[in-house]
C-alpha positions as CSV (number, residue, x, y, z in Angstrom):
1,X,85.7,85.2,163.7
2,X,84.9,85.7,160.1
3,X,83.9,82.1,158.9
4,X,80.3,83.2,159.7
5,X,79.8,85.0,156.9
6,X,81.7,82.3,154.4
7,X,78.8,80.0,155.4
8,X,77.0,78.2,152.4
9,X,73.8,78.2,154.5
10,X,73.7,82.6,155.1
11,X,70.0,82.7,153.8
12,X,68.6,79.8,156.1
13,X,69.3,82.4,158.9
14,X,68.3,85.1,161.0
15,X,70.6,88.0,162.2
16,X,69.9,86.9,165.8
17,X,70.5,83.2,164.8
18,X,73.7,84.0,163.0
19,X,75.4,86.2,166.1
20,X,74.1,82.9,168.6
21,X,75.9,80.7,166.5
22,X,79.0,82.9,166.4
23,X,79.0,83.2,169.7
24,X,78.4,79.3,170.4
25,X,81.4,78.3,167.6
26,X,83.3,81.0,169.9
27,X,82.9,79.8,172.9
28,X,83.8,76.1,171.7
29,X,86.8,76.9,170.2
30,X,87.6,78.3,174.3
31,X,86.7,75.4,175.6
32,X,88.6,73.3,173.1
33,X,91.7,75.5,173.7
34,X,91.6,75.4,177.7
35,X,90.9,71.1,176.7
36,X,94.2,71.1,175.0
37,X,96.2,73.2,177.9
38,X,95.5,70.7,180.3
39,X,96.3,68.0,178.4
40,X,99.7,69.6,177.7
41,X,100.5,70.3,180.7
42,X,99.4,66.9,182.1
43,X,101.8,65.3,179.5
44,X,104.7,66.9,180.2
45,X,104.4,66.6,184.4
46,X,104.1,62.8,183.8
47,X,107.2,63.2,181.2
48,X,108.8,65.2,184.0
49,X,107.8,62.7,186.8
50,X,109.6,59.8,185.1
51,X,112.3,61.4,184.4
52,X,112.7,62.5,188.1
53,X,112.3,59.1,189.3
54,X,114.9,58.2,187.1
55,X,117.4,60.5,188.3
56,X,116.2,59.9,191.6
57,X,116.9,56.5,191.4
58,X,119.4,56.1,188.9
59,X,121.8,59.0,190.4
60,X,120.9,59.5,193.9
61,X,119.5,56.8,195.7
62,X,121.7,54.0,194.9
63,X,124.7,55.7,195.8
64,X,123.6,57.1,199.2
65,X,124.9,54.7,202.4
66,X,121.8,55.3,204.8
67,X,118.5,57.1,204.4
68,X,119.5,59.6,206.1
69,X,122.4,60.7,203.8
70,X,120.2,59.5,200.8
71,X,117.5,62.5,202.6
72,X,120.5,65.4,203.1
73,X,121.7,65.0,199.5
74,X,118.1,65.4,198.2
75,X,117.9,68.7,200.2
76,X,120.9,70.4,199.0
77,X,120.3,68.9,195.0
78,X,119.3,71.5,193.0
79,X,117.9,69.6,190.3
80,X,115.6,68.2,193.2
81,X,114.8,72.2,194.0
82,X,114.0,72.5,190.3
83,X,111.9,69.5,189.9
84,X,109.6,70.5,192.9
85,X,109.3,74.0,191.9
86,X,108.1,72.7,188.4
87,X,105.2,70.3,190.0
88,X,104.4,72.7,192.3
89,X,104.1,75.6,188.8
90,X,102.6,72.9,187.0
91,X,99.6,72.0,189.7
92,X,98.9,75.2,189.8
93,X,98.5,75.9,185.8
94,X,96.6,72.7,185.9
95,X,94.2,73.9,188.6
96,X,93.8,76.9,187.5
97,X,93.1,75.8,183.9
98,X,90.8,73.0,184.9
99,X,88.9,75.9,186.3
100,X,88.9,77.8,183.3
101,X,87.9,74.5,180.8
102,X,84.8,73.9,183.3
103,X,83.2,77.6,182.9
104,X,84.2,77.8,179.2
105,X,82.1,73.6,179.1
106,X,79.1,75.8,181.2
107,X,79.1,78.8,179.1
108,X,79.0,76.6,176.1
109,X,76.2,74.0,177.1
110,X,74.3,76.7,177.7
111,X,74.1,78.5,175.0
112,X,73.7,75.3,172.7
113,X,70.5,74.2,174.8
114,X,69.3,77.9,174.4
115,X,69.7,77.7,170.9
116,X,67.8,74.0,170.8
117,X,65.1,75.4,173.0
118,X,64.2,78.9,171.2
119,X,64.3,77.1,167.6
120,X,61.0,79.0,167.1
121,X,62.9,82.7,167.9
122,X,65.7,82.0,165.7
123,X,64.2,80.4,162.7
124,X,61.3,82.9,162.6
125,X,60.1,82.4,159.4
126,X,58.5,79.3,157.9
127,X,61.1,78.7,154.9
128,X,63.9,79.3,157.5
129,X,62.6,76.9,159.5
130,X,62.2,74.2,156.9
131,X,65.9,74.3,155.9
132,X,67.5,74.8,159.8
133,X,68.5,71.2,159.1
134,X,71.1,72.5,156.5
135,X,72.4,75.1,158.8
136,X,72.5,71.9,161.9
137,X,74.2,69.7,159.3
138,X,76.6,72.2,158.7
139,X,77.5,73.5,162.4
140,X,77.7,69.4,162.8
141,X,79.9,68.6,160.0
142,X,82.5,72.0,160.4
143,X,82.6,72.4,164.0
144,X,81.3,69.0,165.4
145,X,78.8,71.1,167.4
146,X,75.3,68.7,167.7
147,X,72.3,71.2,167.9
148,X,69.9,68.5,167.1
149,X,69.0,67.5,170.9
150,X,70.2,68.0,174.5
């Protein structure tokens, strides 16, 4: 990521501070990513879900005689096949990146309390540590990252 070293607020911080704050913007960014993924793929199994009970309705179901025959023609559809094979993919991806989105959420709360509880080791010195609110401000305003309190 090279937008660290665009920042208009370089000089309010310390090597360490600049490489936590890196790794913190980083580490969002995953999180927001992972956020994204899931929501994607929840959209499009509810997309997919309608449109199965659609077709289950509309094309199957209302022309079958007795359950029984409405149950055999669902086993041999392959549409039917396809659709289950996709929520079965599609749990799985979700699972998996749910998974994924709550590590990245850990990783990242974790560094930002660490970086609001050793203000002191990252803003060593005293004019640093005057104008840290810039260099909150700014993490606020471009990457809606609050670093102000737990």
């Amino acid at each position: 990521m090279n937008a660290i070293n665009y920042w208009k607020v370089e000089p309010f911080i310390s090597e360490i501070c600049k490489v936590v704050l890196q790794t913190l913007i980083e580490k969002k960014e995953q999180k927001d990513q992972y956020d994204r993924q899931m929501k994607w793929w929840a959209f499009y199994s509810s997309l997919m879900g309608c449109l199965a009970l659609i077709y289950l309705y509309g094309f199957k179901l209302t022309h079958a005689e007795s359950v029984r025959a409405a149950l055999f023609s669902l086993a041999g559809d392959r549409m039917i096949w396809f659709i289950g094979i996709y929520f079965l993919v599609a749990g799985v991806q979700w699972k998996r990146l749910k998974k994924k989105c709550a590590k990245a959420d850990d990783e990242y709360e974790s560094i930002r309390k660490e970086i609001i509880e050793r203000g002191d080791d990252l803003w060593p010195r005293p004019e640093m540590w005057k104008n840290r609110h810039q260099v909150l401000e700014y993490v606020k305003s471009e990457y809606n990252i609050n670093l102000y309190h737990k």
